[in-house]
TORVOPA-213101 format. One record per residue (C-alpha): residue in one letter; x, y, z. Coordinates in steps of 0.05 Angstrom, whole numbers, plus 5000, padded with zeros to 4 digits. Layout:
residues N
AXYZ;...
//
This chain:
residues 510
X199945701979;X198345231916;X190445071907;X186544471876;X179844621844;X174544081842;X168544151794;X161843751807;X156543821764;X150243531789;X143743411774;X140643911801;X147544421808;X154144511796;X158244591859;X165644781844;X170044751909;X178245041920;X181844691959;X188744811994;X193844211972;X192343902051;X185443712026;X181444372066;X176444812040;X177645542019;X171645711985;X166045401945;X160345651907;X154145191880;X149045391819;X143445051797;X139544881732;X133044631718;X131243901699;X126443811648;X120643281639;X117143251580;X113642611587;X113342171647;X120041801654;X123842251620;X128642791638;X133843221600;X137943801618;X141144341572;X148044251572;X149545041563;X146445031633;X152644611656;X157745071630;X154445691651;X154245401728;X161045261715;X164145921694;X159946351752;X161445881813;X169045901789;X169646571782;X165646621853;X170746211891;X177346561860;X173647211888;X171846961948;X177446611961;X182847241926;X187246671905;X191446731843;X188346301785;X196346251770;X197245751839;X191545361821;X195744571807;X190244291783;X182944151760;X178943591766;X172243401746;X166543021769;X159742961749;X152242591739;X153941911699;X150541711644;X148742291604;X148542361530;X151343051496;X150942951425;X155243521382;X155243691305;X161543741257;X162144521284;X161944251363;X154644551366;X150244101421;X145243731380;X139243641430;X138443711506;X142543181549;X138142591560;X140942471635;X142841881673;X134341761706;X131441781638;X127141281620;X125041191552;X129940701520;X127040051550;X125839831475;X133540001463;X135639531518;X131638911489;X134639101421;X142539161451;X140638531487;X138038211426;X144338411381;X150238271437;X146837741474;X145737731540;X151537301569;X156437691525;X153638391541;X155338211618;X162337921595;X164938501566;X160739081597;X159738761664;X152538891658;X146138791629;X143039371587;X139239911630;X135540541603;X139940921654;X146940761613;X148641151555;X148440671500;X141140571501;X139541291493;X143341341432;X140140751397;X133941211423;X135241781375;X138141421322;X130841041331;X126241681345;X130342261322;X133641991262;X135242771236;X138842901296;X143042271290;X144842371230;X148643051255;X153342651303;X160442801289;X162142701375;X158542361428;X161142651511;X158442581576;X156343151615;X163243181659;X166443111591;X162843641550;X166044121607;X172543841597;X171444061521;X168844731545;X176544781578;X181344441543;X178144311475;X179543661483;X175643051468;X176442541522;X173842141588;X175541761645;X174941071655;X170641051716;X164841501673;X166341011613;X164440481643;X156840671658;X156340771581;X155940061561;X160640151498;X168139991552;X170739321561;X170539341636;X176438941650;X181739251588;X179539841607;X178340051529;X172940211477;X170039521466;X170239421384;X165138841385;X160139331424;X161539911371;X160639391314;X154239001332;X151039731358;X154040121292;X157140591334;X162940981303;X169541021340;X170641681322;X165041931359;X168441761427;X173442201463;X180641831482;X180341431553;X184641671609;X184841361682;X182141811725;X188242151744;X191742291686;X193042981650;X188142971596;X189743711573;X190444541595;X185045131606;X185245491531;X185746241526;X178246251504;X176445881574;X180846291614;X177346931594;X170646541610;X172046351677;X177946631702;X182346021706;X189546121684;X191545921611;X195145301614;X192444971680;X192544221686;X185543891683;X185543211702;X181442561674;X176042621734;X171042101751;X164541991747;X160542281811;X160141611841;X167441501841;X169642211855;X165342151914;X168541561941;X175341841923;X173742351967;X169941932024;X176241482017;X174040921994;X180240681962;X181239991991;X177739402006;X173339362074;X170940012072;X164440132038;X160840852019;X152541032023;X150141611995;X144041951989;X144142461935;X138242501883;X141141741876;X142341391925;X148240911915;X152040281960;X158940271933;X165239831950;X173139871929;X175439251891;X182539021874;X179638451837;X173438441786;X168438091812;X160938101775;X154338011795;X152737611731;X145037711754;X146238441735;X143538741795;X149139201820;X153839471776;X161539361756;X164939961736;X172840161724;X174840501792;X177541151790;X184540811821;X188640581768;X187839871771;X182639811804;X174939721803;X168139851842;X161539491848;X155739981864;X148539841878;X143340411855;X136940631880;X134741161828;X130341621877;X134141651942;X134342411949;X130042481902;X123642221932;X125542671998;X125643361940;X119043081927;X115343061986;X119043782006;X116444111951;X109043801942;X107343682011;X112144112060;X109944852042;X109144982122;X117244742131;X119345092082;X115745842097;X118045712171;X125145432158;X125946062118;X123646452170;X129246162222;X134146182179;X135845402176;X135144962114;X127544572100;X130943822115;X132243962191;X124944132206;X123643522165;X127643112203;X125543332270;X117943202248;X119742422222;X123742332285;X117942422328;X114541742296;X116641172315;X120140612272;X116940362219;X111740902209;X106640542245;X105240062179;X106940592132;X112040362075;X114340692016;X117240441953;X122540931925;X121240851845;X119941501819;X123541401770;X123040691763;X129340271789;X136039981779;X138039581848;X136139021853;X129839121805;X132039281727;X125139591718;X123940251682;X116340061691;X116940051771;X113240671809;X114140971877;X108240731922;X105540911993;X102140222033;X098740072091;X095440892099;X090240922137;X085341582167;X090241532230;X096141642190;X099042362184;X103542742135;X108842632192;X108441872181;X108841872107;X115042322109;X118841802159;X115741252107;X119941582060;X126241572086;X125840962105;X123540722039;X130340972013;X134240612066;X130939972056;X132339971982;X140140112007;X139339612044;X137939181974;X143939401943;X148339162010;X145538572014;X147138461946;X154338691960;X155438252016;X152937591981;X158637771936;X163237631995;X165138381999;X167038582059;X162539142096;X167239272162;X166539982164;X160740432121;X161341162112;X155441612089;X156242192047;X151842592002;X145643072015;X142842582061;X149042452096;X148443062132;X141542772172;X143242352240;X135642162225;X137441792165;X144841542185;X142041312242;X136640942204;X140940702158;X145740312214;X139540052236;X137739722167;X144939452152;X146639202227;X152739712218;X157240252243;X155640912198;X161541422204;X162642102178;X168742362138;X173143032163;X170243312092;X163443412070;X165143501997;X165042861967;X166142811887;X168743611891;X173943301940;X175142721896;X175743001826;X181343561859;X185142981894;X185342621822;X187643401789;X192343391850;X195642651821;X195842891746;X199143511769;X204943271826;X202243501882;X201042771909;X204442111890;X197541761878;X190841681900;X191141151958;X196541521989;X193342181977;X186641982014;X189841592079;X192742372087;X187342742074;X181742432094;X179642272177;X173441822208;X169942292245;X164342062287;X160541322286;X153641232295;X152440482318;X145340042304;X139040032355;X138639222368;X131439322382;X130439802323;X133939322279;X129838782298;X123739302280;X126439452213;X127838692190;X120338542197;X118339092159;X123138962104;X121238292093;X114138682069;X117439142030;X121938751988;X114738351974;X111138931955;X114939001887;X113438301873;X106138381887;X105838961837;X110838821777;X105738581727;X102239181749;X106839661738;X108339551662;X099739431650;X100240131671;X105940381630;X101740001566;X095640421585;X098141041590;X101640971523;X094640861492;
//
């Protein structure tokens, strides 16, 4: 039996998964980390957390699992976009990660706009600047932390700083390049004019690899960390969004991915480039050669549902424990007994501001229309249907690019509710089907090692094996008719408060 091993590593865990070359699961094992917030809006992680997740949960599936690290093909990676690891000249991390929902670098972006121009930014980058993408956070220490930036010798994102835990290699992937804001999008290379105008050295960036390339072998050193065998094959990866659709099959145009993870995220195959030259969805490099995605992104999908759990759902989560059954499906069961629309309850999802179809890092999450009748059982529907109305922004976004939306399959955390897939084919007037595989970017990053290392001929081929529809949940007419009312006040609210929101921010900088 020869194995694939897919590496995630999350925001809030690493989940490392083997899989049997037919695409199954043999054993996985998950870690988590802490997230740290030392100011409102930000939100760093220590990148020795990564590796350390990453050496126990692969040593915990080769025990579980008793394979040989020896039949192991492959390796891929996957992993939170964004995320800025800054090393020294002796490969020492500089400063925590500032991760892919920080959101201090709002300054940044007005000074990358100012110095690319705005037009030209979108023409090479495919999008404007956001506080999420990388770039901006490293004009942020050279701004703030000038001692620190004067340290650089190489800049990595989180998936990539693992990669150099492995192979001692220096390198990424095009699909996680892209949501740094320093690729040309459609050469699929380091952009020199964006290095230039930012005064961003060249040497501080790692080669760039499609996704399913070799990109080097586990060292000795590694081995002895993890277990792995010396010389296995670790693959270019992707970034967690296009891992995940790699392994929710979304490898070809028609079919379009929603997931609900701390993110949440609309995403859609192209074979083309096409750009929303508003900059409200995103353009990045696919992780199929060739190929590209546009992706819409609500930044507290998930998220806001962690939230609520652990402020305001102490009761679920003593009795869930009790039963044996995870927090969510009491939470579900509770939100399903109120009726559509929360009986005038809506939330707005910023919590840590937005991205789709709002650029704001000002923007806050908000509960309207409470009232004395209204119970903790209404605001926790409000919730999750805040989330699927801003996923329904980013598809409506999608489909006034003329992308087609036949078929939408929902994946991450909140994949697993039939509340909230049921919800969300209500809000997009669409079939929502589940995949034969439940592990998303794990999936995807070992069918990318599985195309560096022979053991498929490529990725499209690969997935139409691999990967099955397994059930549909169809829209409510009535319920959709419900839900377009309500939406219409929703997507008003944020207009309503804008101003507000940055008068706000200004105050409570004073």
């Amino acid at each position: 039996m020869e194995y694939l091993l897919g590496i995630d590593i999350g925001t809030s865990g690493t989940k490392t998964v083997l899989f049997d070359n037919g695409g199954n699961t043999v054993s996985s094992a998950t870690a988590e980390y802490p997230l740290y917030q030392p100011r409102i809006g930000w939100a760093e992680q220590d990148p020795e957390d990564w590796w350390k997740a990453v050496c126990g949960t692969v040593s915990s599936v080769l025990k579980q699992s008793g394979a040989s690290p020896g039949k192991i093909k492959g390796i891929g990676l996957s992993g939170q976009m964004h995320g800025l690891v800054l090393l020294d000249s002796g490969n020492n991390v500089l400063r925590r990660s500032i991760i892919w929902c920080d959101q201090r670098s709002g300054k940044e972006c007005d000074e990358i706009t100012r110095l690319v121009g705005a037009e030209r930014l979108i023409s090479i980058t495919a999008n404007p600047a956001l506080t999420g993408f990388t770039a901006s956070k490293i004009l942020w220490v050279r701004n703030n932390e000038p001692e620190i930036y004067a340290e650089i010798n190489k800049i990595l994102l989180p998936k990539d700083y693992i990669r150099f835990r492995l192979t001692g290699v220096f390198a990424t992937d095009v699909s996680d390049a892209s949501g740094m804001q320093l690729l040309n999008i459609r050469t699929r290379r380091w952009s020199r004019e964006m290095l230039e105008k930012l005064d961003i050295r060249r040497e501080w960036l790692g080669e760039v690899f499609e996704s399913c390339e070799n990109t080097g072998t586990v060292t000795k050193r590694a081995a002895e960390a993890t277990g792995l065998a010396r010389g296995t094959i670790v693959a270019g990866g992707a970034g967690d969004q296009a891992a995940g659709a790699v392994g929710n099959g979304i490898v070809k145009e028609g079919i379009i991915s929603s997931t609900i993870g701390t993110s949440g995220v609309v995403f859609a195959h192209m074979d083309k480039m096409e750009i929303d030259m508003e900059g409200r969805v995103h353009t990045f490099c696919h992780a199929v050669p060739g190929c590209w995605h546009v992706m819409g992104v609500t930044q507290g999908a998930g998220l806001s549902l962690k939230w609520f759990r652990d402020n305001f759902c102490s009761d679920e989560k003593k009795e869930a424990e009790l039963m044996g059954v995870d927090p969510y499906v009491l939470m579900d069961k509770e939100a399903s007994e109120i009726a559509p629309g929360a009986e005038g309850v809506l939330y707005l999802p910023y919590l840590m501001g937005e991205r789709t179809p709002h650029l704001d890092p000002y923007a806050k999450a908000v509960f309207f229309g409470m009232s004395a009748a209204h119970t903790k059982a209404h605001m926790l529907r409000a919730v999750m249907e805040g989330v699927a109305c801003s996923l329904r922004d980013c598809m409506e976004i999608i489909r006034g690019m003329g992308i087609d939306a036949a078929q939408v399959r929902a994946s991450g955390g909140g994949g697993r509710s039939p509340l909230w897939r049921q919800m969300q084919a209500d809000m997009f007037n669409a079939d929502i089907c589940t995949t034969n595989s439940g592990e998303g970017p794990a999936l995807g990053a070992a069918i990318l090692a599985g195309v560096a290392s022979g053991v498929y001929p490529d990725v499209v081929s690969a997935c139409n094996s691999i990967i099955t529809v397994r059930d549909t949940i169809s829209p409510d007419p009535g319920v959709r008719k419900t839900y377009d009312r309500y939406y219409e006040i929703y997507k008003n609210l944020y207009k309503h408060l804008k101003s507000d929101y940055r008068d706000m921010a200004e105050l409570l900088e004073e």
